[in-house]
MARZADREN-200953 format. One line per 2 residues: number of its first residue (from 1); their letters; for each residue x, y, z of N, C-alpha, C, O, CB. Coordinates in steps of 0.2 Angstrom, whole numbers, always signed. Glycine has a CB too. Example, Ala and Ser with C-alpha at 12.3 -4.5 7.8 and 13.67 -1.06 7.14 Angstrom:
1> AS> +66/-28/+39/+62/-22/+39/+66/-16/+39/+71/-17/+42/+57/-22/+45 | +64/-11/+35/+68/-5/+36/+64/+0/+39/+67/+6/+40/+70/-3/+29;
***
This chain:
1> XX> +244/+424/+143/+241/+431/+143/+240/+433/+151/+237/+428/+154/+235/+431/+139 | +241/+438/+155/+239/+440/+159/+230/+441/+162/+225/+443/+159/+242/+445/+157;
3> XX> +230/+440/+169/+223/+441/+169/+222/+448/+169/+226/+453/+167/+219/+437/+174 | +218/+449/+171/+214/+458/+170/+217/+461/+176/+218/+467/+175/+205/+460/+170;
5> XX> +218/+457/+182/+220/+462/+187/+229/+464/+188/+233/+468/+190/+216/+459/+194 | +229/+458/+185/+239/+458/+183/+238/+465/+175/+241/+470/+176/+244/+445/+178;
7> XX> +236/+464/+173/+239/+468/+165/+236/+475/+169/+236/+478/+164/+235/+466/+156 | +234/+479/+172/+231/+484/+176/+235/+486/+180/+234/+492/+181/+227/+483/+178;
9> XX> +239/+483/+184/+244/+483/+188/+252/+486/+184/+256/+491/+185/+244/+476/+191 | +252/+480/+179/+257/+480/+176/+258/+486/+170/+263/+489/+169/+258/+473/+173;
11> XX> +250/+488/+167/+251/+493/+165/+253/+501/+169/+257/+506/+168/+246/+493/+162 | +248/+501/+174/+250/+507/+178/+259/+505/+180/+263/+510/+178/+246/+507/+186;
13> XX> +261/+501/+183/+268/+503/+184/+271/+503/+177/+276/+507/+177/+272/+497/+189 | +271/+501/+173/+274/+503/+165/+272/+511/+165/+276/+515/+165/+269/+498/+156;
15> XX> +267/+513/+165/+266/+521/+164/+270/+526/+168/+274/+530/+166/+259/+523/+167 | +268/+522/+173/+274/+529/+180/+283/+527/+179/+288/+531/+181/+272/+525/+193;
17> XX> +283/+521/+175/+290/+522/+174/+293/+527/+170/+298/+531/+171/+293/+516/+171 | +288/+527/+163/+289/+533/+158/+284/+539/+159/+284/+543/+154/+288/+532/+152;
19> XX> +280/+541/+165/+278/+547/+164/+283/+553/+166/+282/+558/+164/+272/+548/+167 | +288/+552/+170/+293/+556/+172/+295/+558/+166/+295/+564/+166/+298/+553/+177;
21> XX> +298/+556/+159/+303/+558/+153/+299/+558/+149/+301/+556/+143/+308/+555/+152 | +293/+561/+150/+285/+565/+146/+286/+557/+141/+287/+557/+135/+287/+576/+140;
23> XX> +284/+551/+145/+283/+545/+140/+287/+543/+135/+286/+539/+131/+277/+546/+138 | +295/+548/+135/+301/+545/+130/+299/+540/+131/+295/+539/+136/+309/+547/+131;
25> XX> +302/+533/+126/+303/+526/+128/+299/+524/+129/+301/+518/+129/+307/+526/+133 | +293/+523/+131/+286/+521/+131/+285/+514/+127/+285/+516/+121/+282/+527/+128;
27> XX> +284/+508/+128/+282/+504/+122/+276/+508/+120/+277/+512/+115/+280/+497/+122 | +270/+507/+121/+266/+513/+118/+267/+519/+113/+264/+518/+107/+264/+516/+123;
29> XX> +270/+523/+114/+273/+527/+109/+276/+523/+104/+274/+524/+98/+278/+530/+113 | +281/+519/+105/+284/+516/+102/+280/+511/+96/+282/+508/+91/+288/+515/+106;
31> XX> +275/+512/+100/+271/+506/+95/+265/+510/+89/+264/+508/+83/+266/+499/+102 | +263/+516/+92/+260/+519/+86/+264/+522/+83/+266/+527/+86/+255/+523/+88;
33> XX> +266/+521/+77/+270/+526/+71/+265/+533/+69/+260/+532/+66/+272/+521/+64 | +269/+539/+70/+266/+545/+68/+264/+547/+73/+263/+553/+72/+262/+545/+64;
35> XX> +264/+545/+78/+257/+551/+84/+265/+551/+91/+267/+547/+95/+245/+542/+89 | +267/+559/+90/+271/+560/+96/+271/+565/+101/+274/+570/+102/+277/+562/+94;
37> XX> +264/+563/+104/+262/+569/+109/+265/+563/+116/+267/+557/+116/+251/+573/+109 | +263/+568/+121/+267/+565/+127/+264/+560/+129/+267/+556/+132/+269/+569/+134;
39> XX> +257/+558/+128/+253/+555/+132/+248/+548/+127/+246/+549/+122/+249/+560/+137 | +248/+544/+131/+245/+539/+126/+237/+538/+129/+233/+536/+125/+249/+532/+125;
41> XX> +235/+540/+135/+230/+537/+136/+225/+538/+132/+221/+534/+133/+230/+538/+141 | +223/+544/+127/+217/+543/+120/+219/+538/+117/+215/+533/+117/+219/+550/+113;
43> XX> +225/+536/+115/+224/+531/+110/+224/+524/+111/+226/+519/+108/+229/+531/+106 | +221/+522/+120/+219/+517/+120/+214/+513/+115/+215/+507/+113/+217/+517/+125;
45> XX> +208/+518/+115/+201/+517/+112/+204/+515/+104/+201/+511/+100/+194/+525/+112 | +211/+517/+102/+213/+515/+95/+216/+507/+95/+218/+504/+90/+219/+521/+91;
47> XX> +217/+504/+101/+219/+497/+99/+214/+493/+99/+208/+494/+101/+224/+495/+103 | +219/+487/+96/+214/+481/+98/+216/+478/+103/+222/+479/+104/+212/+475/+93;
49> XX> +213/+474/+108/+214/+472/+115/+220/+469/+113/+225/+471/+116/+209/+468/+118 | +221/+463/+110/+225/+458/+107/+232/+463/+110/+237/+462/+115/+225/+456/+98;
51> XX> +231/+467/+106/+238/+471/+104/+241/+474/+110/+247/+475/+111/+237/+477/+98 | +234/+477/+114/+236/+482/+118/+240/+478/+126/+245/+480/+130/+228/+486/+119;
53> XX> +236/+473/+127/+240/+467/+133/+247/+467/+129/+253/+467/+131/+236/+458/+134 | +246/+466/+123/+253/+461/+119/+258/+468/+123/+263/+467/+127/+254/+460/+104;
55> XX> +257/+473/+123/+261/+478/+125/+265/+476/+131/+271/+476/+132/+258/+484/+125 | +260/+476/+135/+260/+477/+143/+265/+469/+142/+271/+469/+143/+250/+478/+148;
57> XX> +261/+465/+141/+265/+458/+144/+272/+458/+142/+277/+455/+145/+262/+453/+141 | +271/+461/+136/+279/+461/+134/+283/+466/+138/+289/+464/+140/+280/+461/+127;
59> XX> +282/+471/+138/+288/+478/+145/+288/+472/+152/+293/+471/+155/+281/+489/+148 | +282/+469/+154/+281/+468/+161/+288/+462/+162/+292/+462/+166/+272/+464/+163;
61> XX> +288/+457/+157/+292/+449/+154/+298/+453/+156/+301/+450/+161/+292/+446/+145 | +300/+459/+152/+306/+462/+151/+309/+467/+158/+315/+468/+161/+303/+466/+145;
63> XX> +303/+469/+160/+305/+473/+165/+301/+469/+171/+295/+470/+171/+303/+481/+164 | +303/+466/+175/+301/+463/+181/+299/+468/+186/+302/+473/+185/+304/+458/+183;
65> XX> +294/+468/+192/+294/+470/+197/+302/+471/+200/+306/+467/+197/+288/+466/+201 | +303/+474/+205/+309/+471/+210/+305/+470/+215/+300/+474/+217/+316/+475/+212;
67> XX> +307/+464/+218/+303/+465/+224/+307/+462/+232/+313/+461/+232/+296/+460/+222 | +304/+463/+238/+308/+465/+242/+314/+459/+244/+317/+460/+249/+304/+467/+247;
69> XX> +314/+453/+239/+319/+450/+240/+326/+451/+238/+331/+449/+241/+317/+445/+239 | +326/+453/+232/+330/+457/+226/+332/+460/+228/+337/+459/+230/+328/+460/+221;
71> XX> +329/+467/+230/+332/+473/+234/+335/+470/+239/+341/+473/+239/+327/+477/+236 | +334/+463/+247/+337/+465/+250/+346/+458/+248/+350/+457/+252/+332/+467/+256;
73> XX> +345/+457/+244/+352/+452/+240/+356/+458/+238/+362/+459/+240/+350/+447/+233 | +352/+464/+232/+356/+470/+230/+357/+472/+236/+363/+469/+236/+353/+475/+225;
75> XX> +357/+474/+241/+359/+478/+248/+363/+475/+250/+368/+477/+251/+354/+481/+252 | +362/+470/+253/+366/+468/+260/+370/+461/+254/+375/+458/+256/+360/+465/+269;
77> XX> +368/+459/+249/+374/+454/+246/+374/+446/+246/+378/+442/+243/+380/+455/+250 | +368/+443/+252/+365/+437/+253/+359/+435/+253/+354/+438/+254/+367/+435/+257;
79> XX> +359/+431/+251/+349/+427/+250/+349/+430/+257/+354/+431/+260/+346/+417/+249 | +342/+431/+260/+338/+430/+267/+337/+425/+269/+334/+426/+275/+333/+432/+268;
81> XX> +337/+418/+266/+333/+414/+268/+339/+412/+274/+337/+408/+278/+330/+410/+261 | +342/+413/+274/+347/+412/+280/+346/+413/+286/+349/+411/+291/+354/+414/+278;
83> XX> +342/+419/+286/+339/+423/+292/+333/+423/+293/+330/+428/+297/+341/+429/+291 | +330/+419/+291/+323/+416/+290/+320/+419/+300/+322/+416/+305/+323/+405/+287;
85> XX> +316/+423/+300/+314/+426/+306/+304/+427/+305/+301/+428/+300/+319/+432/+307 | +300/+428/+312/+294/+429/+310/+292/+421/+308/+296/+416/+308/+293/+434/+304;
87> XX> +284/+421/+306/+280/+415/+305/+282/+416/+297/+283/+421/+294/+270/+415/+307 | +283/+410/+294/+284/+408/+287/+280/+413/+285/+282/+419/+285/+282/+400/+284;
89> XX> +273/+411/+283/+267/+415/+279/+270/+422/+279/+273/+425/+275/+258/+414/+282 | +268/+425/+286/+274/+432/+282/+278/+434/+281/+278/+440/+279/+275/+436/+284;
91> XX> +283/+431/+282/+289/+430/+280/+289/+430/+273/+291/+434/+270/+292/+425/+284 | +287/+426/+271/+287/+425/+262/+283/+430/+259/+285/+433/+254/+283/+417/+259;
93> XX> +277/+431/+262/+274/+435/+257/+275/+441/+258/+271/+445/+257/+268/+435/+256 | +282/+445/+262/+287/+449/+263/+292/+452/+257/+293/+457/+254/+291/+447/+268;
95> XX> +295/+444/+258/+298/+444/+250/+297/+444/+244/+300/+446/+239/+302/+440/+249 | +289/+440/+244/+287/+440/+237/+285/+448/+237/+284/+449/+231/+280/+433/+235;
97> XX> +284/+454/+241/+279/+459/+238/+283/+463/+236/+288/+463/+238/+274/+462/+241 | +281/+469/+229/+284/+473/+228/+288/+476/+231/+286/+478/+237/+282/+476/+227;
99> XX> +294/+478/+230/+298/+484/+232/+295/+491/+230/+293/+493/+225/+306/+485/+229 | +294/+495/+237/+291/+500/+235/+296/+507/+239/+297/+508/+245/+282/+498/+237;
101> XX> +300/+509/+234/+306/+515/+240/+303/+519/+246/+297/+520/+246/+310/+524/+235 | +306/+519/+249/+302/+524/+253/+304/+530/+254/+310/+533/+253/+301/+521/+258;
103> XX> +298/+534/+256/+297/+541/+255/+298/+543/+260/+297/+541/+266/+291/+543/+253 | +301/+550/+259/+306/+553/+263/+299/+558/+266/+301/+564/+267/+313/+557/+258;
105> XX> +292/+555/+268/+287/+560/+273/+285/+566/+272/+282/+570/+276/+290/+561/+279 | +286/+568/+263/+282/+573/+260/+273/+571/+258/+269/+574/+256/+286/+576/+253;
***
């Protein structure tokens, strides 16, 4: 099971994946039958915890972070580790962190 600060995480990035397509596709959505408004955040107080991680862990399992090592194999086509530059410790924890795009300075 996730601790509390991973399922918090993992839920926010599950949210911002589906709040762009008014929460289509949502496991959330998908998991309450009958209720089709865009937003789930009311119907937290309607689960049981069990249930409500079981959500999150399962999209997170499914949908992994990418993070900046992924990205840079998708882009340039080789592991990094071949080009291993900088002290280790930052260096790794380079690649282990999220990919996060970057913003075009609005």
């Amino acid at each position: 099971m996730l601790n509390a600060v991973k399922f918090l995480n993992e839920k926010e990035r599950m949210c911002q994946t589906f709040i762009g397509s008014s929460c289509r596709g949502c496991p959330f959505q998908e998991a309450v039958q009958g209720v089709t408004d865009s937003c789930c955040a009311y119907k937290e107080a309607l689960w049981r915890t069990e249930d409500y991680v079981e959500v999150v862990e399962k999209w997170s399992k499914t949908c992994p972070a990418r993070n900046n090592e992924t990205m840079f194999v998708e882009t340039f086509g080789f592991d990094p580790v071949s080009i291993r530059f900088g002290t280790r410790k930052w260096y790794e924890a380079w690649l282990e962190a999220e990919y996060k795009e970057p913003s075009d300075g609005n």
